[in-house]
N, C-alpha and C positions, 0 to 999 in steps of 0.2 A: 504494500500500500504506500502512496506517497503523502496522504493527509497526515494532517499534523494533529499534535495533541490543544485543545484549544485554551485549555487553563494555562497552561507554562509549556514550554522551549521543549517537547520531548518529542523528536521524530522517529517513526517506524523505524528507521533506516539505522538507527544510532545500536551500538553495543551496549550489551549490560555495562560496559563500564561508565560510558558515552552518557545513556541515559539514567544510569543513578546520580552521576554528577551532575546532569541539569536537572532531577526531577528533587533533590532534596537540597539545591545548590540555595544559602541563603541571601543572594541577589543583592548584596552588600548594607543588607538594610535590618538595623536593629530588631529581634523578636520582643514580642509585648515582656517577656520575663527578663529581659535585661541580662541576656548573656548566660542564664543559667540554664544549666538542662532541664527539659520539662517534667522528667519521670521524677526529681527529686521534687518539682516545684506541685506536680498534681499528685504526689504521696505526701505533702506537708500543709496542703490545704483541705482535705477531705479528712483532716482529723475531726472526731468528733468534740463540739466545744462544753466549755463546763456549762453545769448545771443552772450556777451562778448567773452567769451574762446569757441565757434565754432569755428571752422580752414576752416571747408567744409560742405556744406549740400546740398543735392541734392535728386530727385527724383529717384527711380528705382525699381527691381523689387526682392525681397526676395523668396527662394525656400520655402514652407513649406512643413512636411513629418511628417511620424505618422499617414499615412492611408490616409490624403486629398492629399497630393503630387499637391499644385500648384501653381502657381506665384502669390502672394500679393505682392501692391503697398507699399512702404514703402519709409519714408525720412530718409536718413540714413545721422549721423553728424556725424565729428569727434572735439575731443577735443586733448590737449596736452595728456589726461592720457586715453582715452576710444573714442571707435567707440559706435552709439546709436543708435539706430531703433525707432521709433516712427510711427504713424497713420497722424497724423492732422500737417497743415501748419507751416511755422516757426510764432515763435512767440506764438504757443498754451500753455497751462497750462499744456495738459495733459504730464504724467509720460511714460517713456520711456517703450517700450514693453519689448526690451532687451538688452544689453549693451557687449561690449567685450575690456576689458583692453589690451590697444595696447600693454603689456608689455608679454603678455601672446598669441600672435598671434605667431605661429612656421611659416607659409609660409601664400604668397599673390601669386597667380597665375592664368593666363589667363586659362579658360576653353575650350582648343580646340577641334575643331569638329573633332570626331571620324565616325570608320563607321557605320552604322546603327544597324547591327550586333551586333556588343561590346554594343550599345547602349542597343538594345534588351536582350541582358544577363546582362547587368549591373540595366538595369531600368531606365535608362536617358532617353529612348524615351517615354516611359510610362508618365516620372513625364512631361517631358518637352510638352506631349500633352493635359496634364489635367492642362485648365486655368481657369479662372474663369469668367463666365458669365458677370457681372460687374463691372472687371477692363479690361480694353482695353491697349494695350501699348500707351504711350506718343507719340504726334509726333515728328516726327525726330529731335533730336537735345535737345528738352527738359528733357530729363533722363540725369542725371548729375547737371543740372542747379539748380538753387537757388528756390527753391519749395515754395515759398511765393505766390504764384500767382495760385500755382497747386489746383483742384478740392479738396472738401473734399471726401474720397470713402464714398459709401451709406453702412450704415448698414448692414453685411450679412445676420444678423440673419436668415430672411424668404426667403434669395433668395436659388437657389436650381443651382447645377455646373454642368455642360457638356461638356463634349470634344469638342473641337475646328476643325474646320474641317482642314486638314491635306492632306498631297500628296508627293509623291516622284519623283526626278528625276535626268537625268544623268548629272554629270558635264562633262568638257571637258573633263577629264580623263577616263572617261567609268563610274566611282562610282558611287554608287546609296544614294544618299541626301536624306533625309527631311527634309521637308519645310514647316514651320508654315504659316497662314494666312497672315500674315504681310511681308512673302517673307525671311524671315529671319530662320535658319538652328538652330536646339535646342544648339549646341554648341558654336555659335557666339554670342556677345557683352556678355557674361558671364564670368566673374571671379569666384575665391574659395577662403577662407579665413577658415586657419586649424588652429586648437589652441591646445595649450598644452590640452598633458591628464590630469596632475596634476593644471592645472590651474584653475580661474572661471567657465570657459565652459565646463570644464570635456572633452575635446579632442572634442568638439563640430563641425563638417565642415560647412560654411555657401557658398550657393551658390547662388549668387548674376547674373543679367542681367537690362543692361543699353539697349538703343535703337539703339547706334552707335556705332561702334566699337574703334572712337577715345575717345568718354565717359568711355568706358571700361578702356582703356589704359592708360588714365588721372587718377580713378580713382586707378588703380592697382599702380600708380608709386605715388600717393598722398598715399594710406594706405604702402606700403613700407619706403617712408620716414617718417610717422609718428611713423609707427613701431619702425626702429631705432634708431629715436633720444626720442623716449619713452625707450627703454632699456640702452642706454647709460643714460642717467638722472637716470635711476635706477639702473646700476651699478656703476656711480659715488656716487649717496648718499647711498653706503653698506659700513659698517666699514671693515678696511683695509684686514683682513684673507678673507674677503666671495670675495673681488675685486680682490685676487691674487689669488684664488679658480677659479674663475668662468674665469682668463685670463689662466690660467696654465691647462685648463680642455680644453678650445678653442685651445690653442696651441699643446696639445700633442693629439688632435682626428683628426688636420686638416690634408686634405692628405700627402702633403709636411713631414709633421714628421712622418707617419704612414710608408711613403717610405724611409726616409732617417732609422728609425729603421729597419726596413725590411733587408737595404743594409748591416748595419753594422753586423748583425746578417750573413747573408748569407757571407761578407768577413772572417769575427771569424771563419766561417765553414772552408773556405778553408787556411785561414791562420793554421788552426788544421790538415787536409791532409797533407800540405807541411812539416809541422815539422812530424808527422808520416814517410814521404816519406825518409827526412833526418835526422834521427835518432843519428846519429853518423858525425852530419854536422860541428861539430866544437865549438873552443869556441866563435868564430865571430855569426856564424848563432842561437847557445844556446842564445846569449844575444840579437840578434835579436826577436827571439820569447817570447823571456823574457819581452823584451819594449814592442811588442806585446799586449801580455796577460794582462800587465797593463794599457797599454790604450783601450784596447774593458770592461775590468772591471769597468775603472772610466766610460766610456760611460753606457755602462747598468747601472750602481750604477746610475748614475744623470737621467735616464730613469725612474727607479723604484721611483726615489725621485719626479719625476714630478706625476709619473702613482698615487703613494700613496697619493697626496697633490689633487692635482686634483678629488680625488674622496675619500674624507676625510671625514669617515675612517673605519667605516662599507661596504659600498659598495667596497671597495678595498679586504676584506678579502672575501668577497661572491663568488669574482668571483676563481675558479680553476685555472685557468690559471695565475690570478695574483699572487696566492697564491706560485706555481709550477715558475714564473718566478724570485720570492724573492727569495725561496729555492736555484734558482742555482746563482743568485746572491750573494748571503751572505756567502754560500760554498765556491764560487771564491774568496771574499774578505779574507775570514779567510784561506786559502791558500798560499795566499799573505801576509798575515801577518805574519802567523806560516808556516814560508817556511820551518824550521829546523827541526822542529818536525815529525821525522819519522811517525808516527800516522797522524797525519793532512797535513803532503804535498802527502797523495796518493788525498787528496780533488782534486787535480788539475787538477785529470780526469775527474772532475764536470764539465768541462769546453767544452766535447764535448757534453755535456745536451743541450748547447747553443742554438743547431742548433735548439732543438726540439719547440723552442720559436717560431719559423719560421712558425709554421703552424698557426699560432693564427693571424698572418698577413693576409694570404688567406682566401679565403671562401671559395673554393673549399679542401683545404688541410686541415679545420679545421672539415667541416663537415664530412670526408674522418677519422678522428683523432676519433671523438665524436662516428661515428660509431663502427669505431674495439674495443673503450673503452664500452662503451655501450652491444657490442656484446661478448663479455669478465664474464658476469655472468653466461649467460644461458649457455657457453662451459664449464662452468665448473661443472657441473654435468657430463658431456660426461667423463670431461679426470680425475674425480676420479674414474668413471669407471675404464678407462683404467688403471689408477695406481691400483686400487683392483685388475684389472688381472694379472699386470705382477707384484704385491708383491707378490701372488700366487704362480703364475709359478717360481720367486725367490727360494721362501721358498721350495719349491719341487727339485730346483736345483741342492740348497745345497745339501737336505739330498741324493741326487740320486748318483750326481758328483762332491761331494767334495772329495773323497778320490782319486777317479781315478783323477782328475785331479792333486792333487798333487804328485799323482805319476809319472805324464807326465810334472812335473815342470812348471806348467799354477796357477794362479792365477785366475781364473774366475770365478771359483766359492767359493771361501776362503771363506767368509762369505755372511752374507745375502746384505749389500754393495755392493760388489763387483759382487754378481749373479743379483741384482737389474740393476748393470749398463748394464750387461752382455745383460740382456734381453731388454735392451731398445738398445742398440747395434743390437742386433736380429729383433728388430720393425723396424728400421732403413733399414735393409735390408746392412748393410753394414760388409761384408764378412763374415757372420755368417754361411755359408754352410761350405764353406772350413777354416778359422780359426778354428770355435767353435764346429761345431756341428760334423763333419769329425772324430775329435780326439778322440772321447768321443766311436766311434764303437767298439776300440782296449782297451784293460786291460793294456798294457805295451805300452812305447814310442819304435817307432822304432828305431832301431840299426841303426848304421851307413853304409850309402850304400846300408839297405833295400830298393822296392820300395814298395809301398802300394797298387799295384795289386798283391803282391805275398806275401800279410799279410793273417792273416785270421781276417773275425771278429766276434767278440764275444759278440755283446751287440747290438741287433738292439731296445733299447729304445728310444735313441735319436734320430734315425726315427721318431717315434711317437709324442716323446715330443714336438722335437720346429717345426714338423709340423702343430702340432694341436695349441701350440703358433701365429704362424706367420699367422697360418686361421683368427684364435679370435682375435689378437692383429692385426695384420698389413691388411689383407685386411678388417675386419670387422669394428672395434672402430675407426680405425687412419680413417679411411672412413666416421663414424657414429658422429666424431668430427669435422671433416671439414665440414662436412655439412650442422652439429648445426651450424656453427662459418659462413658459407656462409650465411644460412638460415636469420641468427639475426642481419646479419650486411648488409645485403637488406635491412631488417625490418627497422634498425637505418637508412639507409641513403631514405626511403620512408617514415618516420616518420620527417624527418629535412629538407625533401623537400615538405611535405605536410604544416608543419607548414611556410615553407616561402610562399607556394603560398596559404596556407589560411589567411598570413599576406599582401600579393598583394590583395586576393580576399576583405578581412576585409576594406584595403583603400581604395579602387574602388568601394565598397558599402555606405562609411562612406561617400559619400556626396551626397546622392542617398536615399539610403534606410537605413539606420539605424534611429531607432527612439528609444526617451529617456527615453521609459519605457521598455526596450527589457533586461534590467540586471533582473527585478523584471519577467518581461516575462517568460524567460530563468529558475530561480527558478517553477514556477508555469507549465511550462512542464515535469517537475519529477514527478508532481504526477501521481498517474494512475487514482484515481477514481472522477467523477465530484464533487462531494457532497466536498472532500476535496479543491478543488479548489476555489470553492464557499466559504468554510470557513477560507481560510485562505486570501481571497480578503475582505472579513467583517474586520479581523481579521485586517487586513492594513489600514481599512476606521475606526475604532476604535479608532487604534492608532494615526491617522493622525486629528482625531476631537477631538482638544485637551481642546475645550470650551462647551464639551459635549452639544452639540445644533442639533446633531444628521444629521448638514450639516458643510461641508466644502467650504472654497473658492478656490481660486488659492492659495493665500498665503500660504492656510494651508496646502494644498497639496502639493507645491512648498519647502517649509520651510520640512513638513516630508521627501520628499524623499530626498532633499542632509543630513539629516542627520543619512539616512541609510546606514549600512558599506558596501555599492561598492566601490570598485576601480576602475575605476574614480568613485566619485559621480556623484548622479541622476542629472543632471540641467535641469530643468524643467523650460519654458517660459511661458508670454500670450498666443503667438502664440500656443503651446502644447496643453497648457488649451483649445482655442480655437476648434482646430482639434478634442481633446479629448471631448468636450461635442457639436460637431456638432454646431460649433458656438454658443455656448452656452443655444439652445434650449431645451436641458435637463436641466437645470439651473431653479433655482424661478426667480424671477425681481431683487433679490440680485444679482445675479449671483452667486447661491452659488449649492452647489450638496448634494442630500439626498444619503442614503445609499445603498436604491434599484436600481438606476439610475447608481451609480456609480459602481455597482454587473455589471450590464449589459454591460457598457459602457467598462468596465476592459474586460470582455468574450470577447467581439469584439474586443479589441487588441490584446488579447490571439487568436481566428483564423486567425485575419492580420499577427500576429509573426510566426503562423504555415507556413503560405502560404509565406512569405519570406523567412523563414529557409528554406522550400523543393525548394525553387527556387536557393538562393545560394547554394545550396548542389548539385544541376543538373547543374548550373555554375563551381563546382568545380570537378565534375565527366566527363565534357566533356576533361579538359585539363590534367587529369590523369587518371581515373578511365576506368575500360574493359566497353564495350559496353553493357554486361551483365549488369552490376550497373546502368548505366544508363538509359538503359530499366527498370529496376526497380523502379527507380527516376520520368520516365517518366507516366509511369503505376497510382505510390503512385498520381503523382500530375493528371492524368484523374480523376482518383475516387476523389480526394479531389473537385475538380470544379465540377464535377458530382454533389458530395453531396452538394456541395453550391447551385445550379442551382435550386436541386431539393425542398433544404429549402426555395430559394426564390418562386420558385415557391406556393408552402404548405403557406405560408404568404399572397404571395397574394390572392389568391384562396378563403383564410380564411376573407380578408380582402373585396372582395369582397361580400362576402355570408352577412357578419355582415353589410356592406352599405347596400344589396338590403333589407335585415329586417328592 
């Protein structure tokens, strides 16, 4: 295969040696742990904390995902510095499953019931009907509560999962519900807890359900206050630059100043009309617009000083627009300063650039911006066409019509200049019949008093010439350029609308359906042929058994993948490990995994990631795509269950014949 891997630098083509050193090569850029190995730093934070520093602990119920999609029992505590998941009662020894640093939670939000529908393209009804055989929910009131008293769950190892039985019906509104065994709706007593991309979690979504909906509510407003009084304690103890950073970066994103910049921007506009309008308005109104000009420049200047501080100071030159808003900033100032300087006071026309700042406010007017720049390459292959044709017709115009025209006292064609403008004049369509091309029939300018039906003419060239121009150049190119420049500027604003709603579609699966091996997934769908897939999933279980023992644990696995170069990194759980070896029944009595086991176990997330990517894709082709795509969406996914149906079937079949021997 020649494709490439599309997370990171790993081609087909490369050697195991080749491709270990680009697939785990650290791309010269700091790991979130600061240089430390991961296996010490995810063995030193899953310790279980004291007693003592609990805030909260409670019984409820954790979403798992990753192919099992279903409610585990879990006692979830919080601390001053971290939320924890755990198995066993308060008071156990055992080590925490997972942990989330309150400092690193971005939202805390109630999970509410949507329609079935949205459910059904999202996957919520799917995960929310696959429970688990033996964990039942709590009775009412005990989810929340102090879990000292709660059952231990049994062992999953040998038990085996099945859907819950399940049923719909109408509320008083007419809508159609579903309703779990317990009478309770898959979107009710559920919260979400989202976390930084760059943090611990790698942008990890956890979705949590309690048994009562006042348990939900209690806990959502308990992790919100932990939340912020864990970031305040860690923006207080930051040395003073990163405190005035992180207050000056809140201040200038929140809406209040995003509008208040917007308005001064949009008055600067019209305050620029009015002095256009009154041009000769006096020396009253001149020093008006004078004070003016100096106070919208000290404003944008203290803008640009927050914009640059606040996002200090690579990410401030990355972005174009910041870049583009300094420029007419600093133009303005040095205007103001060098007002005398013939040369540097035309700068002050820099100052109806202003408006152009205006679009980066909007969403609509930016993406509107991104497209005609965007659509601005591919025209220009059209319109050097068009300039090859009319220097052409130029250079022909000269040598045809430069004498008669200087005999008729016109300047049109004098040189190649002047015949260039000549002819873009003539594209124009703007009086070139009767100015230009008329004159050009007669050898001499008429007399005075002659009329021009009682000339004769003598030169039917110009007939020809800038008819055969005005074919080529004005209805042809000026045609064949508009339509590039329509064509690519569709293209840009269906490529800026696709990517916002595959960033809708991306969040409305991230607490659903995303699972923590889908970056390495994602790599491993570039190849084309099996045999390389197979090699380069060895290839990963190699690297990742660092004690050559020819098996891994969770640790080892857990510790390799975050320190593979994705953006987020891999964070890999228990729980993961769990789903990933079928509760750990591919596992020895270590719990640990050989390398044949974990070939297989990897293929099977490789078909799960298929069969979710074709489902998001038919998710995202209903609410954009022609009906044509999506019959094709719908077709790829028959044949896909097809063939699944047909291997399970081939399995059993087999699995049969080899019992009844």
């Amino acid at each position: 295969g020649k494709g490439a891997a599309r997370s990171h630098n790993v081609n087909q083509g490369d050697s195991l040696g080749d491709a270990e050193r680009r697939l785990f090569a650290r791309k010269g850029k700091a790991l979130p742990w600061n240089g430390r190995p991961a296996i010490e730093l995810l063995d030193e934070n899953l310790a279980l904390p004291d007693e003592a520093d609990v805030a909260k602990s409670g019984a409820l119920y954790l979403r798992c995902s990753g192919g099992r999609e279903d409610w585990q029992p879990r006692r979830m505590l919080t601390t001053p510095s971290i939320i924890g998941f755990t198995l066993n009662r308060k008071g156990s020894t055992e080590r925490l499953r997972d942990r989330i640093p309150l400092t690193d939670i971005r939202s805390v939000d109630l999970f509410e019931h949507v329609n079935p529908l949205e459910f059904l393209h999202s996957g919520t009804l799917r995960s929310s009907l696959v429970m688990s055989e033996d964990t039942p929910l709590p009775p009412r009131g005990e989810a929340g509560a102090d879990a000292e008293g709660s059952a231990k769950p049994k062992t999953p190892r040998t038990q085996k999962r099945q859907e819950s039985q399940s049923r719909f019906r109408l509320t008083e509104t007419g809508d159609l519900e579903h309703v779990m065994t317990d009478g309770s709706t898959p979107g009710s007593n559920s919260f979400v807890i989202r976390t930084l991309d760059d943090g611990w979690n790698s942008g990890r979504t956890y979705l949590l359900r309690c048994s009562t909906q006042e348990d939900t509510e209690a806990w959502v407003a308990h992790l919100r206050l932990m939340s912020d009084a864990a970031k305040y304690t860690h923006e207080t103890s930051l040395h003073l630059g990163l405190r005035i950073k992180v207050s000056l970066d809140r201040f200038y994103h929140a809406w209040p100043s995003q509008a208040f910049w917007g308005l001064m921007i949009a008055a600067n506009f019209i305050c620029n009309i009015w002095e256009a309008q009154e041009p000769d308005g006096g020396a009253e109104l001149e020093s008006l617009f004078k004070n003016l000009d100096i106070l919208f420049t000290c404003i944008f200047s203290f803008e640009i000083v927050i914009s640059l501080l606040s996002s200090w100071f690579l990410p401030f030159w990355r972005d174009a627009w910041n870049v583009f808003d300094f420029i007419v900033v600093a133009l303005s100032i040095t205007a103001l300063v060098a007002e005398e300087l013939p040369v540097l006071s035309t700068l002050r026309l820099i100052r109806v650039f202003r408006a152009v700042r205006l679009f980066r406010k909007f969403k609509s007017l930016r993406i509107i911006t991104n497209a005609i720049i965007g659509s601005l390459v591919p025209v220009l292959n059209t319109v050097l066409i068009l300039i090859l044709v009319t220097s052409m017709f130029a250079i022909l115009a000269v040598e045809l019509y430069h004498e008669r025209g200087a005999l008729q006292g016109t300047n049109d064609f004098k040189n190649f200049y002047f015949a260039l403008f000549t002819m873009y004049q003539v594209s124009t369509g703007d009086s070139w019949a009767s100015a230009i091309a008329r004159p050009l029939f007669y050898d001499l300018p008429p007399e005075p008093g002659d009329m021009e039906q009682d000339r004769e003419v003598t030169d039917y060239s110009p007939l020809i010439f800038f008819s055969t121009y005005t074919v080529v150049a004005s209805l042809i190119l000026l045609n064949v350029v508009v339509a590039v420049l329509l064509q690519n500027f569709q293209n840009c604003v269906d490529q800026d609308n696709n990517n916002i709603r595959m960033e809708a579609t991306e969040k409305a699966f991230r607490a659903e359906d995303l699972a923590p091996l889908d970056p390495i997934l994602m790599s491993l769908s570039a190849f084309d042929e099996p045999f390389l897939i197979e090699r380069y999933i060895r290839l990963i279980f190699r690297r990742l058994d660092t004690n050559k023992k020819k098996k891994i644990s969770w640790l080892d696995l857990a510790a390799g993948l975050r320190e593979m170069p994705f953006s987020p990194c891999i964070y890999f759980t228990v729980d993961d490990f769990d789903v990933f070896t079928n509760d750990r029944e591919n596992c020895d009595q270590d719990g640990n995994l050989d390398e044949e086991w974990f070939l297989v176990l990897f293929q099977d997330q490789l078909e799960r990631f298929y069969h979710r990517q074709l489902g998001r894709a038919l998710v995202s082709a209903r609410h954009s795509a022609t009906s044509q795509e999506e019959n094709v969406l719908l077709s790829l996914k028959m044949i896909y269950e097809t063939a699944k149906r047909a291997r399970k079937d081939d399995r059993d079949a087999e699995a049969g014949v080899v019992k009844g021997r």
